[in-house]
Each structure stands twice: as structure tokens, then as C-alpha cells.
N, C-alpha and C positions, 0 to 999 in steps of 0.2 A: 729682235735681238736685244740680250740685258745691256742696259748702257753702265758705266762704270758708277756714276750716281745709284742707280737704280741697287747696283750688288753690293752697295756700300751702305744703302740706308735695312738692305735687309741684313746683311751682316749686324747693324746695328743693333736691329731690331732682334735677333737671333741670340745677342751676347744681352743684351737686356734680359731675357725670359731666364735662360741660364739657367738661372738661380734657381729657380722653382722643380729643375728634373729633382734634387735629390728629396728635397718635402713630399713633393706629390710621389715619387715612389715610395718612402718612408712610409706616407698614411696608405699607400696602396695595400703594403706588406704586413702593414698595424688590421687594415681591414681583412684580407686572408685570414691572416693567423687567429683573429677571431672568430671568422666564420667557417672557419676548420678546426675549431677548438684544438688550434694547437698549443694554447697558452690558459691556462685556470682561469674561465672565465672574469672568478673575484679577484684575479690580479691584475688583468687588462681585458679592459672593458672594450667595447665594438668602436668604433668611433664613429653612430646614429647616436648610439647611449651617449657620449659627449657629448653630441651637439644637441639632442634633447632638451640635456643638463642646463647648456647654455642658455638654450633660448626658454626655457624656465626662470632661470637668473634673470636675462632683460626681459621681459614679461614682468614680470612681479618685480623689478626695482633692485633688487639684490645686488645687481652687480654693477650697477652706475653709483646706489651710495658706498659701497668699498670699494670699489675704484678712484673715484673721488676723495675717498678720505687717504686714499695710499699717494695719489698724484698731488695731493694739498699736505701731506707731512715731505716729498720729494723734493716739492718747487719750492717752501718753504726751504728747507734744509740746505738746499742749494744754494740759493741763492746768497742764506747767511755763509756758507762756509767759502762760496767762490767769491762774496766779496771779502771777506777775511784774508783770504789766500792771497788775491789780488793786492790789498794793501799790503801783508805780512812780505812776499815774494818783491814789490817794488821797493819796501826800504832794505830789503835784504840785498837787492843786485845793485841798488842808485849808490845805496850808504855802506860804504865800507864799515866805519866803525861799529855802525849797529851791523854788522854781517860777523863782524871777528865776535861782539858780546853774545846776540842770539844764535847765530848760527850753529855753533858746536849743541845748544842745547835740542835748537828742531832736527837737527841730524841721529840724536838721539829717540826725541818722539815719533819720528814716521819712522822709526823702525820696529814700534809697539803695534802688534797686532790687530789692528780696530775691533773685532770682537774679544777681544782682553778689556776692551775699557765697560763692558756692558754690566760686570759687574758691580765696578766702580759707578758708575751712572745709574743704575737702578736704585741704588743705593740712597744717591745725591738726589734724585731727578721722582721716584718711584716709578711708574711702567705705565702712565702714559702718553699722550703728546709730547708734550714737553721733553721726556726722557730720547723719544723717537727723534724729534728736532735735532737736540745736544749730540746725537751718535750719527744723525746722516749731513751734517754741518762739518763731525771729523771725518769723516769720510769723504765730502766736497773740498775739505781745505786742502791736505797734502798735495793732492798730485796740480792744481793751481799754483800754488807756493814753487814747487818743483820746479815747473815747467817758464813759468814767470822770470823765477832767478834765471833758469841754463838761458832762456831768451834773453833776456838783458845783460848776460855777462859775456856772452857768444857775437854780440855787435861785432862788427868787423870794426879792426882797427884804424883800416883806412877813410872808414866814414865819419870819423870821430875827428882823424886829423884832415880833412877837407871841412868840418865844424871847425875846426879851431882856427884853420885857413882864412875861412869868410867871418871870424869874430863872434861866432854866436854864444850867446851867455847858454851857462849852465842850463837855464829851464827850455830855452830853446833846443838846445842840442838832446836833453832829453825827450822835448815835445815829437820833434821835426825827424830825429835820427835815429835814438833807441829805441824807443816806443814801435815805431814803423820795421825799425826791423826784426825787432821783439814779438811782435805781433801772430806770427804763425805758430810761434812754440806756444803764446798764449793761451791762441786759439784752443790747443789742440789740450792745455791741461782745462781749461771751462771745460772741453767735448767729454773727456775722461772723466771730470769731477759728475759733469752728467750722467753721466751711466755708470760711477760708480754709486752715487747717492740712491740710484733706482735701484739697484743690486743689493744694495745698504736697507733699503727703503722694506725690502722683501725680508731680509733676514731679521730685521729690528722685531717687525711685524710678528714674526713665527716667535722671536726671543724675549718680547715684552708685549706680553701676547692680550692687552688689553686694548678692548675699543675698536672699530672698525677697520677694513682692509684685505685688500688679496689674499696677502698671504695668513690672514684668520680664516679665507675659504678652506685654504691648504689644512691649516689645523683643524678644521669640522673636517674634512673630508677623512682625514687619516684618522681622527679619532670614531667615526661611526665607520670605520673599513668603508666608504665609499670613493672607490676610484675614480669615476666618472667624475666627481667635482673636483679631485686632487687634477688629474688630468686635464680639465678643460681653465682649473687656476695657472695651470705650467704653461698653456697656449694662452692664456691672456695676458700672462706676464712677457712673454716672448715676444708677442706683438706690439704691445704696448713698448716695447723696450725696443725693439723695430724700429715705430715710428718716432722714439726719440732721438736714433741715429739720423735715419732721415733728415728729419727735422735742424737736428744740431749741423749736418753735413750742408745741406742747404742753406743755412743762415750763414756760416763759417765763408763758403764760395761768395756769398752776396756780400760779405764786409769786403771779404779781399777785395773783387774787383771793385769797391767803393774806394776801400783807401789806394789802390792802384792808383783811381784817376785823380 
């Protein structure tokens, strides 16, 4: 007889897999419709012909040095833009008076299109590294900036006046009070500037189209009509961008229960 343990840890284990019915019927239906030519072969390819593709690519190197080069313009970009954000978003929510001078102006620029600026940037930057940095940096900084301010200005009141209760100076109250309870909105604009810099990171690639990366697979693919490597660039970036959730989701749980205790 199932013990209640027992239908709880399969239950578990049931909503874990989940996920995968609708992928694995998708390539199921991808695999059909190819093998019944129900779709022009040179418009969607079998998905053998992908994975061929692929393991072609790692085999011969192809797709560790443009992956590399798309994850090293990403993490760079990132990192400049989410620590910009971070500082730009803490004197914006700490410092009134720098919030009343800059503020009405960044209310204006995050409403500019990020791919409006590429032309301005290619211009400034030419097309490439450097230009690719500059555009996935604005891309990392806005939604940091965001999410930093609405944190720190969403403190609860009454934690502020329990700080001023027990005396605590200004840098205290913001070390011990705002910061802590700022902290999840934080979180959650770094998780966003992450994936949107990778999303950034894809389009820069196809839009300043020089120099290594995924999405130059994308551009050989579509310019020799080869689907199979357009194809197998769309499942690497997806994955790739997967295990950046993952990964970002994971660390995010592991701070919390740090500054918890």
C-alpha cells in the first residue's frame, strides 16, 4: 500500500518532468511532418539533419569558439550594465535630490527602444566588440535601475520607524533595513538584465554582424538557405538561455536563504 510519502514524492517527481510533454511532442510532430513530407523539405529540415548539423559543429570546434565568443560579449556586457544599474538605481531610491535632478531624465531613456540605439552605436562604437558591449550594457542596465529604485523605495514604513526607534544612523538603517528588504526586487532586475543581455546578445550579433558568435551561425545559415544550422543556432540559443534561468534561479534561492539567516 502507497504511503503518503511515497505519492507525494511521485507526485513530485511527475510535476518535475511536466515540462518536457510539450518539447518532446513538438520534435515528435517536427519529426512526422518531415518524414511524410508534409512540409518542403528546404524549409524544415528532419531533426537527424539537425543533430547531424550539430554534432558537425562540436566535432570540428565551430560551436564552442562562437559560443564562447557570444557568452564572453554577454557576461561582459552584463556585468558592466548591472553594476551601473546597481549604483545608478541606489543613488536614485537613497538620494532624493539626485532622484528629483536624474530621474525625470532616465524616465525618458528607458523608454527608447534599445534597438533604436544601434544605429547611434555603430556609428560611435563601429560593429565590433566594443559596439556589441556598449548595446548589451543598455540592455543589462534599465531593468536593474527599475527594479533597485521600486525596491528601495517600497521599504516598509514601519521598518524605517523601528530604525529610528533603536537610533540607527543613516548608513545603518540603509545597510541592516533597506538593502534587506530591497533585496528580492534586486534580485529579480540582475535575473531580467540576465536574460535580457542574452536576448540582446543574439540580436546585436545578427545586427553588427562582424566577428564570431551564435547568432553569425544564424546569418551563414539563412544566407546559404541552410535550415539545418538556422535550426540547430535556435535550439542552442534556447538552451543556452535555459541554463541561464536555471542557473540565475538557483543562485537567487541561495542568497536568500543566506541573508535569511
Amino acid at each position: 500500500m502507497s504511503t503518503p510519502n511515497t505519492l507525494s514524492s511521485v507526485t513530485a517527481v511527475t510535476a518535475r518532468w511536466r515540462g518536457l510533454v510539450l518539447p518532446v511532442a513538438a520534435v515528435l510532430l517536427w519529426a512526422l511532418a518531415s518524414h511524410l513530407r508534409l512540409v518542403n523539405s528546404a524549409l524544415l529540415v528532419s531533426p537527424l539533419q539537425v543533430l547531424g548539423t550539430g554534432l558537425d559543429l562540436v566535432t570540428s570546434g565551430q560551436l564552442w569558439l562562437n559560443l564562447r565568443a557570444s557568452l564572453l560579449r554577454e557576461l561582459t556586457g552584463f556585468v558592466i550594465g548591472s553594476t551601473g544599474g546597481l549604483v545608478l538605481g541606489g543613488l536614485l531610491g537613497l538620494w532624493p535630490r539626485f532622484g528629483r535632478l536624474v530621474g525625470p531624465s532616465f524616465n525618458t531613456f528607458k523608454q527608447i527602444s534599445l534597438f533604436a540605439w544601434i544605429p547611434l552605436i555603430s556609428v560611435w562604437f563601429g560593429l565590433g566588440d566594443v559596439a556589441k558591449v556598449v548595446f548589451l550594457s543598455l540592455a543589462a542596465l534599465v531593468p536593474v535601475v527599475v527594479n533597485t529604485v521600486d525596491g528601495i523605495r517600497s521599504t516598509p514604513a514601519s521598518l524605517l520607524e523601528v530604525a529610528r526607534v533603536y537610533g540607527y544612523t543613516r548608513w545603518q538603517t540603509t545597510w541592516h533595513v533597506v538593502l534587506p528588504s530591497a533585496a528580492p526586487s534586486i534580485f529579480t532586475g540582475i535575473y531580467l538584465a540576465l536574460v535580457y543581455s542574452w536576448l540582446a546578445t543574439i540580436g546585436a550579433e545578427y545586427l553588427l554582424v562582424a566577428g564570431r558568435g551564435v547568432g553569425n551561425l544564424l546569418i551563414e545559415g539563412s544566407e546559404h538557405f541552410r535550415m539545418d544550422l538556422v535550426l540547430f543556432g535556435m535550439v542552442t540559443i534556447g538552451f543556452v538561455g535555459w541554463l541561464m534561468n536555471a542557473g540565475a534561479r538557483a543562485l537567487e534561492r541561495a542568497l536568500a536563504r543566506r541573508l535569511g539567516r
